[in-house]
C-alpha positions in Angstrom: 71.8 59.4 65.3 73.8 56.1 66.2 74.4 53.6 63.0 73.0 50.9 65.6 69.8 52.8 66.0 69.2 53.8 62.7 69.8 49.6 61.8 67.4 48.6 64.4 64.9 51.1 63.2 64.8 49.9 59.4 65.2 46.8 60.7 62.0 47.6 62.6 59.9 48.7 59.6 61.2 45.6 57.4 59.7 43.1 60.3 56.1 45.2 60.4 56.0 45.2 56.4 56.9 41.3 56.3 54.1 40.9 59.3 51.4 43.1 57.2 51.8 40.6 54.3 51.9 37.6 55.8 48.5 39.1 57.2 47.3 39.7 54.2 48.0 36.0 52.7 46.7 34.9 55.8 43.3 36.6 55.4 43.0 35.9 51.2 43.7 32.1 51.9 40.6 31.8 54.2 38.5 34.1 52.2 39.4 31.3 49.3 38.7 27.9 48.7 41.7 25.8 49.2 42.6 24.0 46.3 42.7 20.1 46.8 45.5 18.7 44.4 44.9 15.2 43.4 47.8 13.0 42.3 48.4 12.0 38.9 46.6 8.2 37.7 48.6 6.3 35.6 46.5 5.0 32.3 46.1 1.9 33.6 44.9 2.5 37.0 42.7 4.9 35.8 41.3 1.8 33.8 41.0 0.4 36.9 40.0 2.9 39.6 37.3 4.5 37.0 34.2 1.8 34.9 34.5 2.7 31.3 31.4 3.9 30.0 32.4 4.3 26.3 31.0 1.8 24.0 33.6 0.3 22.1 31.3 -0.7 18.6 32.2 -4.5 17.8 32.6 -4.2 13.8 31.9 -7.1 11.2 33.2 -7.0 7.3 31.9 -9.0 4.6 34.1 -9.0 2.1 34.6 -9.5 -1.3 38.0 -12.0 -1.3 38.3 -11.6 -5.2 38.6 -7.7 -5.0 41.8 -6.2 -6.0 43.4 -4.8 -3.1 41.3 -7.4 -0.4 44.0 -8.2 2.1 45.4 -4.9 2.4 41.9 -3.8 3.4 41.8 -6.5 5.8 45.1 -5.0 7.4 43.9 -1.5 7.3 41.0 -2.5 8.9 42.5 -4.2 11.8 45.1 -1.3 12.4 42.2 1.5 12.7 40.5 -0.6 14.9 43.7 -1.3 16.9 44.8 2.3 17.4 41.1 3.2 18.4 41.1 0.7 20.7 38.2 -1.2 19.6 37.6 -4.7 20.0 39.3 -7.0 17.3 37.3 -7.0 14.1 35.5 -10.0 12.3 35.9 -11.0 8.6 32.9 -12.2 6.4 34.5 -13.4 3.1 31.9 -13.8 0.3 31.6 -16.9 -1.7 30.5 -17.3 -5.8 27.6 -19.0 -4.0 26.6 -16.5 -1.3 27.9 -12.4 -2.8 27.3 -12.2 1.7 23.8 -12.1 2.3 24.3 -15.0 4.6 27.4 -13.7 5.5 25.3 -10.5 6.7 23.2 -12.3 9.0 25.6 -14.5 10.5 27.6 -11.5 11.6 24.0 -10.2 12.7 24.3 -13.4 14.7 27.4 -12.8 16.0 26.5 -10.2 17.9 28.1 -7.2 15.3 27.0 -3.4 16.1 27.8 -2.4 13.0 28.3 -4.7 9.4 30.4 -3.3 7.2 29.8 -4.1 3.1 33.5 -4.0 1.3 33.6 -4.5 -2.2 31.6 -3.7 -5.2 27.6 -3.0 -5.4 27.3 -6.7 -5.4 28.3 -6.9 -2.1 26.5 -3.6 -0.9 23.0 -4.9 -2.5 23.4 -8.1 -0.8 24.8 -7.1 2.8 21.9 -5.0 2.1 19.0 -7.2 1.9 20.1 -9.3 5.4 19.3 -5.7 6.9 16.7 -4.3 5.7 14.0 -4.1 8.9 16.7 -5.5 11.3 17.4 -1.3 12.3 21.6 -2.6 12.7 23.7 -0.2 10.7 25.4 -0.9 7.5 28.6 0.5 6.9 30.6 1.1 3.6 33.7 0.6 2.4 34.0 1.0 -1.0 36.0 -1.7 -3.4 34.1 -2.0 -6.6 33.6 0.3 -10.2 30.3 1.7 -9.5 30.1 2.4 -6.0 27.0 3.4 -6.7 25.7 4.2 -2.9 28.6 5.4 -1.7 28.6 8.0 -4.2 25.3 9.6 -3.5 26.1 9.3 0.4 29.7 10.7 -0.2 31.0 8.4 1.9 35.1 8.4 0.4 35.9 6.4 -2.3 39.4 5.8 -2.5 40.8 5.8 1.2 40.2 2.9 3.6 40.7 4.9 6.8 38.6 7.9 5.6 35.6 5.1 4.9 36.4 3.8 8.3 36.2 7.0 9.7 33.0 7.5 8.7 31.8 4.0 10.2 33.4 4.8 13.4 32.2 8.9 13.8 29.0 9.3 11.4 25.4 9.2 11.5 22.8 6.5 11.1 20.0 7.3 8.2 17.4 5.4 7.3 16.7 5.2 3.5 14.5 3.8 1.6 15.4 0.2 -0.2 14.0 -0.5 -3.6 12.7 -4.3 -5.1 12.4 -5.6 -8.5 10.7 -9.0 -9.7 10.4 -10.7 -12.9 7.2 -11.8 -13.6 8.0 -13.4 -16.9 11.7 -13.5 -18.7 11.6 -13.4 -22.4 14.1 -16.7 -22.8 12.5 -18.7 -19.8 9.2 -18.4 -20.0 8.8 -21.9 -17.5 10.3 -19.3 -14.5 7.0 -18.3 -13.8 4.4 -20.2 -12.5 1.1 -18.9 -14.8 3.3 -19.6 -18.3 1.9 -23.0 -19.5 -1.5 -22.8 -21.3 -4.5 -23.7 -19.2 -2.3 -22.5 -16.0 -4.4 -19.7 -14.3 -2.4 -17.0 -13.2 -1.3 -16.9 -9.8 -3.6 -15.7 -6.9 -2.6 -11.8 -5.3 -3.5 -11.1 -1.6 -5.4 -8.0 -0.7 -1.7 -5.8 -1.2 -2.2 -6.9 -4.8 1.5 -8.9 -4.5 1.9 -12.5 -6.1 1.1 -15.5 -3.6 3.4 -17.5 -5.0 6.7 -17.4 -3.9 8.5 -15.3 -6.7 12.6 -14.1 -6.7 12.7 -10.6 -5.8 16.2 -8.1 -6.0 17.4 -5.5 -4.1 18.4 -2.0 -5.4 20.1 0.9 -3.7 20.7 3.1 -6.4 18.7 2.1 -9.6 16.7 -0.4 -11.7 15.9 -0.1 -15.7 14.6 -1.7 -18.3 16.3 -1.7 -21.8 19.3 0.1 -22.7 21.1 1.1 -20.0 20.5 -3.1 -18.5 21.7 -4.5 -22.1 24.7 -1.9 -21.3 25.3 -3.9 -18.6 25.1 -6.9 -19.4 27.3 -6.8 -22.3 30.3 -4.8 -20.5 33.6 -6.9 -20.5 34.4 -7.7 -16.8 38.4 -7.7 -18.0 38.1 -4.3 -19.6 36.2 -3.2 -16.4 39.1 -4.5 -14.0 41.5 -2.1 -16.5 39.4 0.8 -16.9 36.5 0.8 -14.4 33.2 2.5 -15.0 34.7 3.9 -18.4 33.7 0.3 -19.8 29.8 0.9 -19.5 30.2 3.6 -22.1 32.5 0.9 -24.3 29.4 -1.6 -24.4 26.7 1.0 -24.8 28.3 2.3 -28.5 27.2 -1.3 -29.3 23.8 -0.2 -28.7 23.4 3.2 -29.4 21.2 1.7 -33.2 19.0 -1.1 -31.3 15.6 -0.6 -31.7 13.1 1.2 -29.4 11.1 -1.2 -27.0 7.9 -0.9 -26.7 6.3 -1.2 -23.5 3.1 -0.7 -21.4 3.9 1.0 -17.9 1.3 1.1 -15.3 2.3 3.6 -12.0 0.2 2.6 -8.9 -3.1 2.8 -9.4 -3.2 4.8 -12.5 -3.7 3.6 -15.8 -1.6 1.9 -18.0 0.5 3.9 -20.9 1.8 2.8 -24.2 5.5 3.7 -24.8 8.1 3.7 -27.5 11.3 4.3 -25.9 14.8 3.1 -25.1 14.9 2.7 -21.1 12.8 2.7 -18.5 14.5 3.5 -15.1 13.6 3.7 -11.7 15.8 4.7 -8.9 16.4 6.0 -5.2 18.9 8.4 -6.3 20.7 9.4 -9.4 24.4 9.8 -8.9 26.4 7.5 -11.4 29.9 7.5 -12.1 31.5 10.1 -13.7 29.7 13.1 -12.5 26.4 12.1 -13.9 23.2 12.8 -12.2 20.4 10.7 -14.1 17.6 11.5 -11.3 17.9 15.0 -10.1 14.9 14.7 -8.0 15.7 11.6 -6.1 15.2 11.9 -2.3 16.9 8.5 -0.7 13.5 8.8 2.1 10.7 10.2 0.7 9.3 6.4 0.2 9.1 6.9 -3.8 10.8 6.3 -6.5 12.2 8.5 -9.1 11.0 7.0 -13.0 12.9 8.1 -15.6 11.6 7.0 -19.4 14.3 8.0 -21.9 13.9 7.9 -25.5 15.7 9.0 -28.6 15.4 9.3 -32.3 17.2 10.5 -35.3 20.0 8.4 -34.8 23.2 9.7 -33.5 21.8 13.2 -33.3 18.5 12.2 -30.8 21.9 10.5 -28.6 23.8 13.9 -28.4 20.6 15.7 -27.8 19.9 13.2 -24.6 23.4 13.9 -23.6 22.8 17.3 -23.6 19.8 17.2 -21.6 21.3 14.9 -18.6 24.0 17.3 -18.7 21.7 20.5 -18.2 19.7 18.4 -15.7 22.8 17.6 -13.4 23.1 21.6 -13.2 19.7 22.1 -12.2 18.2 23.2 -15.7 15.6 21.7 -17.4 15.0 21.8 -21.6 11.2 22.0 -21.7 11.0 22.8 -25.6 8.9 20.6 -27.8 9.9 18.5 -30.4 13.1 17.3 -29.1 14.4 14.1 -30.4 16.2 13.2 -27.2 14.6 14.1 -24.2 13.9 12.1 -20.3 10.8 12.2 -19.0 10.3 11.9 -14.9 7.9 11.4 -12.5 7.4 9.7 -9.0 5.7 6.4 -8.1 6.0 3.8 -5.1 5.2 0.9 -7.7 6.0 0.3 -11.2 4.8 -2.2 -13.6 6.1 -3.0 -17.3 5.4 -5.4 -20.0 7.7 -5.2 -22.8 6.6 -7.3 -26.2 9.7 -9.5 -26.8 11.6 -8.8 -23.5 14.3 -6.7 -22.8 17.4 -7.0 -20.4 17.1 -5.6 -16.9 19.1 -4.7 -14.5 19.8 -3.8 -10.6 22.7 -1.6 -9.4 24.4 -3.0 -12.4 23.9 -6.5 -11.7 22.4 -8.2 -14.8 18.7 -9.8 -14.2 18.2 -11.3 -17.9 15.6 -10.8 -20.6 13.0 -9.6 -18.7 9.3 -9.7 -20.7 7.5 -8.6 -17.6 9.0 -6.5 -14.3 7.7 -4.6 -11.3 9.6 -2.6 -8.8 8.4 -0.9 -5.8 9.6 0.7 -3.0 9.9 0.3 0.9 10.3 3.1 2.9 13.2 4.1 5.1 13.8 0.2 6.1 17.4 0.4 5.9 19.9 2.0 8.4 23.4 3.6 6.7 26.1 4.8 8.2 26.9 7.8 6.1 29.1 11.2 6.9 26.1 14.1 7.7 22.7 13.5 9.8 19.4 12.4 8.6 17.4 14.7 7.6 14.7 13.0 9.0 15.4 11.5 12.7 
């Protein structure tokens, strides 16, 4: 056979296979959908050719200007709220005057989706009380020795941008906010309005609260009576600056041999009982510094509070006993034996009153009230909104 032919032959069969699968192509590309290829948008006509639907949250801080450490939150701040592209923050400073209650509601005024509380409990407790009922969020940047709420809502302690996160990518809870009120202080007896002789005492509406206008405090964490508030109120505030929570423990060896108070306690409706102890608590929840879980029990929502009545005798042993038994406690044990020289006592009530003969100091979140001869706290249910790191249990 002629080279020519041969050529023209393959050449032949090349051109019908090439024809087969362009026929083939052919037939798949109008069995399938043809795919429409958009060009690539630049950021910033995207911006424009698309509405942005993202809420960007408009944050206000009050914050504590005397804190340790205040304008480098500031700047950290500004910078997380930069890089996430959020509208420029406002600052709240706190005055000896106002710790930024009204600093709270003038961001509320403002226009602020969320209000962030930096600094100490202070700050927290007072940020606090301009929200409570308003349903905004509080946020939490921690500055302070306690931190008392931010430790039971482990919301981080030491890192700006970790808190922040949690502002900018948590959950809203509602808790429950707790209120005490001295009736009558032991070294100002003119403070309330039934103390002269002849002065009736003052009328109570059908709720069984006080007509008269009395000062009433706000507490996150929790409120006591005795010890733990003369604790307190003795700390040094320059050993605290050096050592932090550490200096609690420093002022209460000073009263480790006061005497036992003795108070009547009335819970609700029930009736009174006559007590010998050393402090009477009541609390939300029961985390405290250094691991320490006073209130095992506490739910932050339940709408009650957690009492805890804590005595001791037998000097320094009845104090390692009580040691030993918040210890055990914090595990999930309980010591249940009689005769214990040491021991807390709990139990659960929306409204506590106590009259202690000569007065004792008292206390909220660790803010000193004074000698208190006469106090009631009670509880309002889940009336504040947190921003905290999981989901409420509850919504």
């Amino acid at each position: 056979m002629p080279l020519e032919l041969v050529l023209g032959i393959v050449a032949l069969v090349v051109a019908l296979a090439a024809l087969g699968v362009v026929l083939v192509v052919w037939r798949t590309e109008r069995r399938a959908p043809r795919a429409v290829v958009q060009p690539v948008e630049s950021t910033a006509e995207r911006e424009v050719s698309q509405p942005d639907t993202v809420h960007r949250p408009q944050l206000a801080v009050v914050i504590n200007p005397s804190k340790e450490g205040a304008e480098e939150l500031e700047a950290s701040v500004r910078r997380v709220c930069t890089e996430a592209a959020l509208p420029e923050p406002r600052f709240f400073p706190t005055t000896v005057e106002d710790p930024g209650t009204g600093q709270a509601r003038a961001a509320l005024d403002w226009g602020a989706d969320v209000v962030i509380a930096a600094g100490g409990d202070g700050t927290v407790r007072a940020v606090a009380e301009a929200l409570v009922g308003t349903g905004r969020p509080m946020g939490l940047i921690p500055s302070g020795t306690g931190n008392l709420l931010a430790r039971n809502l482990d919301i981080p302690l030491t890192s700006v941008r970790a808190a922040l996160a949690v502002v900018l990518g948590g959950q809203d809870r509602r808790i429950d906010v707790g209120w005490a009120r001295v009736l009558e202080y032991a070294d100002r007896p003119e403070e309330r309005p039934d103390s002269q002789p002849g002065v009736p005492p003052p009328p109570r509406d059908a709720a069984g609260e006080p007509e008269v206008e009395l000062v009433k405090h706000i507490f996150l964490v929790i409120a006591g009576l005795g010890f733990d508030a003369a604790m307190v109120a003795d700390t040094d505030d320059r050993l605290k600056a050096k050592v932090g929570w550490i200096a609690y423990f420093v002022s209460g060896v000073k009263h480790l041999h006061a005497r036992r108070m003795r108070a009547r306690i009335t819970l609700d409706d029930r009736p009174p009982i006559e007590a010998r102890l050393r402090t009477l608590m009541a609390g939300n929840c029961g985390q405290l510094p250094g691991g320490i879980t006073l209130l095992p029990d506490a739910v932050m929502d339940d709408g009650e509070l957690d009492i805890a009545a804590v005595d001791t005798r037998g000097g320094l042993a009845g104090w390692a006993q009580l040691l030993g038994e918040v210890v055990i406690q914090g595990i999930g044990m309980r010591n249940d034996l009689p005769g214990k020289i040491g021991r807390i006592d709990h139990v659960r009530a929306k409204r506590v009153h106590v009259v202690v003969q000569g007065g004792e100091q008292a206390q909220v979140d660790g803010d000193p009230l004074g000698r208190a001869a006469e106090l009631e706290m009670w509880v309002e249910k889940r009336s504040l909104v947190v921003r905290t790191p999981g989901v409420d249990p509850t919504a």
